[in-house]
PAGUMI-52282 format. One record per residue: residue number from 1; residue in three letters; x, y, z of N, C-alpha, C, CB in turn. Coordinates in nm, 2 decimals. Atoms other than C-alpha are relative to their C-alpha. Glycine has a CB too. Example, Ala and Ser with C-alpha at 12.3 -4.5 7.8 and 13.67 -1.06 7.14 Angstrom:
  resi  resn    n_px    n_py    n_pz   ca_px   ca_py   ca_pz    c_px    c_py    c_pz   cb_px   cb_py   cb_pz
     1   ALA    0.09   -0.12    0.00    1.23   -0.45    0.78    0.09    0.12    0.00   -0.10    0.00    0.12
     2   SER   -0.09   -0.11    0.00    1.37   -0.11    0.71   -0.08    0.11    0.08    0.04    0.05   -0.14
end
This chain:
  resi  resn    n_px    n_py    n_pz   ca_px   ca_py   ca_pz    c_px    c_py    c_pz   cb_px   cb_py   cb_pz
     1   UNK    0.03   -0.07   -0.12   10.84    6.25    6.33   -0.11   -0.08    0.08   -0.04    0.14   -0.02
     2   UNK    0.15    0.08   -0.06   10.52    6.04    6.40    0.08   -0.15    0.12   -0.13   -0.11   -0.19
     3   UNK   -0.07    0.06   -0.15   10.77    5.76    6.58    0.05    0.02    0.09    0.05   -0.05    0.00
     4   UNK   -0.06   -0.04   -0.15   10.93    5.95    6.86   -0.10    0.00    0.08    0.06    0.14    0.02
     5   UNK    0.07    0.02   -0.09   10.63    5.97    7.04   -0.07   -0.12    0.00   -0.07    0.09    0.02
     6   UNK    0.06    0.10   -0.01   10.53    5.63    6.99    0.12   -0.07    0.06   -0.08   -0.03   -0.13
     7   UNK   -0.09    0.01   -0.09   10.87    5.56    7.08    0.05   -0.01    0.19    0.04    0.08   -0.06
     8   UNK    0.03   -0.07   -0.12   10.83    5.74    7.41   -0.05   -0.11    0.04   -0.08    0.14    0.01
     9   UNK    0.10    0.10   -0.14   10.56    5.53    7.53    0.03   -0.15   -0.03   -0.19    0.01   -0.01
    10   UNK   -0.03    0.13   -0.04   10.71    5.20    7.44    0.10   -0.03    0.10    0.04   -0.07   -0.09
    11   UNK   -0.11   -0.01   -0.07   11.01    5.27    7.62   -0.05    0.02    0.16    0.10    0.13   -0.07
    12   UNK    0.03   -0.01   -0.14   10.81    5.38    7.93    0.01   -0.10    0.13   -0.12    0.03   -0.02
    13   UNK   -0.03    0.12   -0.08   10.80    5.05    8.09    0.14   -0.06    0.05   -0.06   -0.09   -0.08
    14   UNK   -0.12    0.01   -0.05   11.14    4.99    8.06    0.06    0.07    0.04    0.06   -0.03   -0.04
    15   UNK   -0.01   -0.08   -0.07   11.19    5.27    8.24    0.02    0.00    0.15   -0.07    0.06   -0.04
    16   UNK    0.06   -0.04   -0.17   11.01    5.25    8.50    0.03   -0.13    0.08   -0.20    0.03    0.02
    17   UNK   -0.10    0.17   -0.07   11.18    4.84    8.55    0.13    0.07    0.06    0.06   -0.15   -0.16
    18   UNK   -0.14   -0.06   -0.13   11.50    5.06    8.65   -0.01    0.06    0.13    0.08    0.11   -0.05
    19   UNK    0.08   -0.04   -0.14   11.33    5.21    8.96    0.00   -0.15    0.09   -0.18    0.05   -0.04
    20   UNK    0.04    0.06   -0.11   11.38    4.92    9.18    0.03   -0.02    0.15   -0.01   -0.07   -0.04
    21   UNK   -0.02    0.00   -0.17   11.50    5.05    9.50   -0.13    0.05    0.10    0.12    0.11    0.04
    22   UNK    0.19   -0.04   -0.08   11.19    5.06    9.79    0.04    0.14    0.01   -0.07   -0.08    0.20
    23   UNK    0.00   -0.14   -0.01   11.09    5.36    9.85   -0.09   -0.01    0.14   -0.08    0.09   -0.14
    24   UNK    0.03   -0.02   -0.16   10.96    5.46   10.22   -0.12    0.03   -0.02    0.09    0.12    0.09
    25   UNK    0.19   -0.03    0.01   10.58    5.45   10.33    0.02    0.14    0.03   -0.14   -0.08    0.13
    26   UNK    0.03   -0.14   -0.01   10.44    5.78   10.29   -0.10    0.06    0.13   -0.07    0.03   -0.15
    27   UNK    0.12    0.01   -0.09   10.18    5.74   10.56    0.03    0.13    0.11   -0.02   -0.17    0.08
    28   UNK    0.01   -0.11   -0.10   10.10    6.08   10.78    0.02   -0.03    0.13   -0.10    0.05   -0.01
    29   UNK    0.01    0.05   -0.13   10.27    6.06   11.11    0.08   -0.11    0.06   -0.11   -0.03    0.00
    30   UNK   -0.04    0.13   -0.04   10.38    5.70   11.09    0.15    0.02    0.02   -0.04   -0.12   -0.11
    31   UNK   -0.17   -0.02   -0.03   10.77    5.65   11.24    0.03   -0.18   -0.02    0.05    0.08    0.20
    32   UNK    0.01    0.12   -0.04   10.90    5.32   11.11    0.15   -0.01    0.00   -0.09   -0.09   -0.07
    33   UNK   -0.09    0.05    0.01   11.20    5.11   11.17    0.01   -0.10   -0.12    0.02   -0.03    0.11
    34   UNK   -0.04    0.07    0.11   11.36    4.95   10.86    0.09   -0.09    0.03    0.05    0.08   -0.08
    35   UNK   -0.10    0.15   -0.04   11.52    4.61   10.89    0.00   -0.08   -0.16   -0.11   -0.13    0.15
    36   UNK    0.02    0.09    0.12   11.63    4.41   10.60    0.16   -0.07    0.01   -0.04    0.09   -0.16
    37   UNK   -0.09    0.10    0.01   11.85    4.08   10.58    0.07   -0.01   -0.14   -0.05   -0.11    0.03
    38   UNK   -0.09    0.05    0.08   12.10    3.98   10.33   -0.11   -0.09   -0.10    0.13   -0.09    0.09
    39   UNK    0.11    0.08    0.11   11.83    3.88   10.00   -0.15   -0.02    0.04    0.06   -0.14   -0.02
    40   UNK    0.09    0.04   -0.01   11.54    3.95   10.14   -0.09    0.16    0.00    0.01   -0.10    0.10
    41   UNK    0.00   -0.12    0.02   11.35    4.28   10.10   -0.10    0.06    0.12   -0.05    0.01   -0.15
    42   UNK   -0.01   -0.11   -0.07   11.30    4.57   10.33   -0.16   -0.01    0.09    0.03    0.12   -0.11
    43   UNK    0.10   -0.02   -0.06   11.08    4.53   10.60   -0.05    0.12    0.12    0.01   -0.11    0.04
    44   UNK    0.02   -0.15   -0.06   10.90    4.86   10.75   -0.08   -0.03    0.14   -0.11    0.10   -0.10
    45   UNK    0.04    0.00   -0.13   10.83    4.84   11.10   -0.04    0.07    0.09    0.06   -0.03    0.04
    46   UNK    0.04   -0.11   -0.06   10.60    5.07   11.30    0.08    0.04    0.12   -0.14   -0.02    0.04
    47   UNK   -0.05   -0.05   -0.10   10.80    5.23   11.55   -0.08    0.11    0.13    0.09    0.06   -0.06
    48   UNK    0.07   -0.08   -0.06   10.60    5.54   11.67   -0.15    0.07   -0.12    0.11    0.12    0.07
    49   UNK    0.12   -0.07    0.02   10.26    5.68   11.57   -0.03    0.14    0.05   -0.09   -0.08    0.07
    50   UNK    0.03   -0.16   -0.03   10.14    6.07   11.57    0.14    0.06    0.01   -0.10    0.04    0.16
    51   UNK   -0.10   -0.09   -0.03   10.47    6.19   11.54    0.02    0.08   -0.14    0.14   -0.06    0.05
    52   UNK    0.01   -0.13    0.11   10.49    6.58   11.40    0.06    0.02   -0.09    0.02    0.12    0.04
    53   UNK   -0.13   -0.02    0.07   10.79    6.60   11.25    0.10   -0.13   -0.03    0.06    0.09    0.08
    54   UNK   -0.09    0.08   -0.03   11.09    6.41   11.12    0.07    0.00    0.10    0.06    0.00   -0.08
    55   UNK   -0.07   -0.03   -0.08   11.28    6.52   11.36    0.01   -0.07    0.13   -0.02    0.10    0.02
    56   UNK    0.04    0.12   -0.11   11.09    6.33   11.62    0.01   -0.14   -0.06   -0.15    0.01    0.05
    57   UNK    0.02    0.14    0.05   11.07    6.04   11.48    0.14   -0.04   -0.05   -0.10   -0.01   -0.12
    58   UNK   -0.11    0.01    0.07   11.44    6.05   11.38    0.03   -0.03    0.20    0.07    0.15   -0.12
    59   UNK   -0.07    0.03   -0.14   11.48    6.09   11.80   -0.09   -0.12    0.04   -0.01    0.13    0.12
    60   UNK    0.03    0.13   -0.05   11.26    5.77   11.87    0.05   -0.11   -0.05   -0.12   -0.02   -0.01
    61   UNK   -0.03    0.10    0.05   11.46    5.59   11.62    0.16    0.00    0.12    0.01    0.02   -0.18
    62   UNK   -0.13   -0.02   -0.08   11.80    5.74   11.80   -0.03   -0.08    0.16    0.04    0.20    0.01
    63   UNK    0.06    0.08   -0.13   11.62    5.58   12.16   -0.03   -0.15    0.00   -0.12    0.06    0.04
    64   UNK    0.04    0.13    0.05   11.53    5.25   12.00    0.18   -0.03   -0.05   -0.14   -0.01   -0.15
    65   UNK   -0.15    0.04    0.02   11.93    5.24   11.93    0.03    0.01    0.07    0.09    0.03   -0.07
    66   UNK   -0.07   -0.01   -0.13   12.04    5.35   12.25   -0.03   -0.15    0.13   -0.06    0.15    0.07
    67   UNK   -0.03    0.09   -0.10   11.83    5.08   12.46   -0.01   -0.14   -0.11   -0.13    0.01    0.14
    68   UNK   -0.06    0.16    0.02   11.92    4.77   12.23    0.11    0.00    0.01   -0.02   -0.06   -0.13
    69   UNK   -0.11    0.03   -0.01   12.26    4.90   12.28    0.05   -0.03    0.14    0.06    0.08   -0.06
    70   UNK    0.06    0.02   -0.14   12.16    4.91   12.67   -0.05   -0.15   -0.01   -0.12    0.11    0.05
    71   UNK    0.02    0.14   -0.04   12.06    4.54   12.61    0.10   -0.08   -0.04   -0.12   -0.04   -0.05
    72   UNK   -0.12    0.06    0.06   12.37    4.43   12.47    0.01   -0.03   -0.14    0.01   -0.11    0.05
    73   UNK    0.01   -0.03    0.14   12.32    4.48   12.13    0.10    0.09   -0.10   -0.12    0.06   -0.01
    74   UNK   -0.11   -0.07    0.07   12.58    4.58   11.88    0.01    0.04   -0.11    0.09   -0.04   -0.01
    75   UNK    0.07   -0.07    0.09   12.41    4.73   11.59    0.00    0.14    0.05   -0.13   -0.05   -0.03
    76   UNK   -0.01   -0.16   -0.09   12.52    5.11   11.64   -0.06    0.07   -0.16    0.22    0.06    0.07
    77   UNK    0.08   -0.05    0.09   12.35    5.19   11.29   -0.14   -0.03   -0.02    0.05   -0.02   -0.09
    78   UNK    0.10   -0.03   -0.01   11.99    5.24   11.28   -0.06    0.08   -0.14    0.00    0.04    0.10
    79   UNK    0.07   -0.09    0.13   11.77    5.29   10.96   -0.17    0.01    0.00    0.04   -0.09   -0.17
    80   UNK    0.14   -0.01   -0.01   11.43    5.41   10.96   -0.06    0.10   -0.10   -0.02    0.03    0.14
    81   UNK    0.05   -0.13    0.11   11.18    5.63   10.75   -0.11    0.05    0.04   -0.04   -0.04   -0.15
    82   UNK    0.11   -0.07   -0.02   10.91    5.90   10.77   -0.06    0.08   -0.12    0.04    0.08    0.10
    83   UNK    0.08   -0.11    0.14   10.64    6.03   10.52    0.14   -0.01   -0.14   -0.03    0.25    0.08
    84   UNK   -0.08    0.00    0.16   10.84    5.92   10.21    0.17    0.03    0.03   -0.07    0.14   -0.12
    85   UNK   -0.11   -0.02    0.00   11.17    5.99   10.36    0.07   -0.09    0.10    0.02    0.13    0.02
    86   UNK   -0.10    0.10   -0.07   11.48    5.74   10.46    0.07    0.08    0.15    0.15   -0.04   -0.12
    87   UNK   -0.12   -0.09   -0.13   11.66    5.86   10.83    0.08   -0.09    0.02   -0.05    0.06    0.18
    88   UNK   -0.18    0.08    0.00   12.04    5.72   10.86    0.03    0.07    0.16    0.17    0.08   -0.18
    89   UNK   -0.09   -0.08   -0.07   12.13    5.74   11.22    0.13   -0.08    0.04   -0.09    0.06    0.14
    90   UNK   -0.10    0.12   -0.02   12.47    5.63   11.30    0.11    0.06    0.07    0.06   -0.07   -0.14
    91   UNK   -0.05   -0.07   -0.10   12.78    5.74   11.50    0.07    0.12   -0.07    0.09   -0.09    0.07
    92   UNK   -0.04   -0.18    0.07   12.84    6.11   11.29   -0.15    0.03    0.08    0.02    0.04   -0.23
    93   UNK    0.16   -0.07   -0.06   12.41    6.16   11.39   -0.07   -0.09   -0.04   -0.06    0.15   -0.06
    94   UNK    0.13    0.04    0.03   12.15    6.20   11.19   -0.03    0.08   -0.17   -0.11    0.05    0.14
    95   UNK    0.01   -0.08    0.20   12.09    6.23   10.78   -0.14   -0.08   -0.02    0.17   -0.07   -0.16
    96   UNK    0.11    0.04    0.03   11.80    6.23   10.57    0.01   -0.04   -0.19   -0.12    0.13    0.07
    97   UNK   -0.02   -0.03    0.12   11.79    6.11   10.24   -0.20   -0.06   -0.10    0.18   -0.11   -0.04
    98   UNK    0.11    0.09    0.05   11.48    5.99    9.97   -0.01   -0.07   -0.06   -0.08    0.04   -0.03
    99   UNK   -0.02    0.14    0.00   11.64    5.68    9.89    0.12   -0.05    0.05   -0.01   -0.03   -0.12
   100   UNK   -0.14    0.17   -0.07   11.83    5.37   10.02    0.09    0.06    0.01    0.05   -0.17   -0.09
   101   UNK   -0.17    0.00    0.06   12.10    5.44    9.84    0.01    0.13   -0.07    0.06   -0.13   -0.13
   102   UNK   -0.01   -0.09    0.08   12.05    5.77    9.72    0.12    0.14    0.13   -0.19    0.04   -0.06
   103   UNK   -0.05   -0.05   -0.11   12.25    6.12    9.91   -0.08    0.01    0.06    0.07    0.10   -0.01
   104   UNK    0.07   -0.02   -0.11   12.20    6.19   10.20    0.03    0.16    0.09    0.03   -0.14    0.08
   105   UNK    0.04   -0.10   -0.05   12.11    6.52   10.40    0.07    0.05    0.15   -0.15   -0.02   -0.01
   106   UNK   -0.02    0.02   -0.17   12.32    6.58   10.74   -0.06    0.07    0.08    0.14    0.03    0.05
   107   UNK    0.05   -0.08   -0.08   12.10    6.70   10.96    0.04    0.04    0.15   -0.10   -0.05   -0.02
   108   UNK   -0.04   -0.04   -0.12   12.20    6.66   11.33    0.13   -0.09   -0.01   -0.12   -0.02    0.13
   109   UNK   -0.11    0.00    0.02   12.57    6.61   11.40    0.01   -0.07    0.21    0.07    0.17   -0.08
   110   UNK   -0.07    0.05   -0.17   12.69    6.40   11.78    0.08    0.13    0.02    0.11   -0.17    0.01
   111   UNK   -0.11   -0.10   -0.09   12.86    6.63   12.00    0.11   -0.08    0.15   -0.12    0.15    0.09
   112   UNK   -0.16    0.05   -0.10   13.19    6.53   12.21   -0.09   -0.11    0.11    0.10    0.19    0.12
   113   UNK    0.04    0.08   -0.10   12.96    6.37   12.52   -0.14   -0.06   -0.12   -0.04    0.11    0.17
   114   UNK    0.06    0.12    0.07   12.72    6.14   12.23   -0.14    0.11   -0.02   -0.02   -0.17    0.12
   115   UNK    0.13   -0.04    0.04   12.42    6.41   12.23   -0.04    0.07   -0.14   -0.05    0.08    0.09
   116   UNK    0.09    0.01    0.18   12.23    6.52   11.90    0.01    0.16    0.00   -0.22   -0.08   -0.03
   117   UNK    0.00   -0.15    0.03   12.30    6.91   11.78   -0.02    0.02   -0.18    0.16    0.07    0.06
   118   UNK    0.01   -0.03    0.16   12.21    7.09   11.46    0.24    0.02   -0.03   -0.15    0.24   -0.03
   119   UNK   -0.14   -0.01    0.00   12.57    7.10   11.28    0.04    0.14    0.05    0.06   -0.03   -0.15
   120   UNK   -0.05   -0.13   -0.02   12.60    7.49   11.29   -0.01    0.05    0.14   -0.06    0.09   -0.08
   121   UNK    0.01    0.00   -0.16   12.54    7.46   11.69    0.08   -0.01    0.06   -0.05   -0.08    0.05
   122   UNK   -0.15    0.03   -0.02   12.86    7.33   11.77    0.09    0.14    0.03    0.08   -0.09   -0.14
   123   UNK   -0.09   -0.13    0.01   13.11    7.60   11.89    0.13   -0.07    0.04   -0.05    0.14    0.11
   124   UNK   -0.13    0.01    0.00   13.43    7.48   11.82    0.15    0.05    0.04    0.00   -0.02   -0.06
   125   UNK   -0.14   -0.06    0.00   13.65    7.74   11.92    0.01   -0.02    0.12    0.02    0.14   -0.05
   126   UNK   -0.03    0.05   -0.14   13.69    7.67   12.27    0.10   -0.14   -0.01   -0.15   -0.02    0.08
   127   UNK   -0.06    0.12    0.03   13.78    7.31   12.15    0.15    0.06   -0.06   -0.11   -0.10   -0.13
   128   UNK   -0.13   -0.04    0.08   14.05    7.48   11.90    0.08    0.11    0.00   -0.03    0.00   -0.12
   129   UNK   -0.06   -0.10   -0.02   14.17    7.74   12.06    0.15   -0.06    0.03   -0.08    0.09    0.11
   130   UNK   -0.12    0.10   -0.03   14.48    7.49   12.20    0.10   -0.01   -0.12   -0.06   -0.16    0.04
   131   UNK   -0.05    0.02    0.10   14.56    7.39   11.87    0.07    0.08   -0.14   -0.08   -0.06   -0.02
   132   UNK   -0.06   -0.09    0.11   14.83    7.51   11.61   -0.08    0.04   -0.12    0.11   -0.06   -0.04
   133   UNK    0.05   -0.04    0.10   14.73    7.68   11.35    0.00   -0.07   -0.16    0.05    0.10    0.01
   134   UNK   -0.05    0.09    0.07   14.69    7.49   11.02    0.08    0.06   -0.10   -0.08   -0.07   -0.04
   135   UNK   -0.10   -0.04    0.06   14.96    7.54   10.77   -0.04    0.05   -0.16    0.10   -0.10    0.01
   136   UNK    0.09   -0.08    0.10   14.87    7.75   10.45    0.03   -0.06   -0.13    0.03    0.17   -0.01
end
């Protein structure tokens, strides 16, 4: 019984070597944009400063995509992070997840003319009132 916990802690290290996706600055406030090339690792880019919430900081990233696409820019996905959390915005919205590659959270959903709504906002029955009924 005396080696399982001596076990435990050799193993720790190789543990903690499988952890190696970045993880998002935690820093209070900070809004950054995430850029990373093909083999080269993840560079965090200050975007905005004093912002309250994700939320904001999820809409300065969504504005930093609009005017590079206003400059002729054709990157319509946008990755950025706040206080320890990844934001994915792309042409469904806006998700949050707390890694790279981990799930992700749908938070605001595009609506028919390109603007940003919570999902349960949407009132679709007007849209689907036209449409047959679906089949059982």
């Amino acid at each position: 019984m005396r080696w399982l916990p001596l076990m435990a802690v050799a193993l720790l290290p190789l543990l903690s070597a499988c952890e190696t996706a970045a993880r998002a600055p935690n820093d209070p406030g900070i809004c950054y944009s995430v850029a990373q090339k093909e083999g080269q690792e993840m560079a965090f880019n200050v975007l905005a400063r004093d912002q309250p919430q994700i939320e904001t900081c999820a809409a300065r990233l969504e504005e930093m995509r609009l005017n590079f696409l206003r400059l002729g820019g054709t990157n319509r996905d946008v990755v950025g992070a706040y206080q320890g959390r990844f934001i994915f915005v792309d042409r469904r919205g806006i998700s949050f997840s707390q890694r790279i590659d981990g799930p992700r959270f749908f938070a605001l959903a595009r609506t028919g003319d390109g603007r940003l709504a919570v999902p349960g906002a949407i009132d679709f029955s007007e849209a689907m009132k036209d449409q047959p009924a679906p089949a059982p």
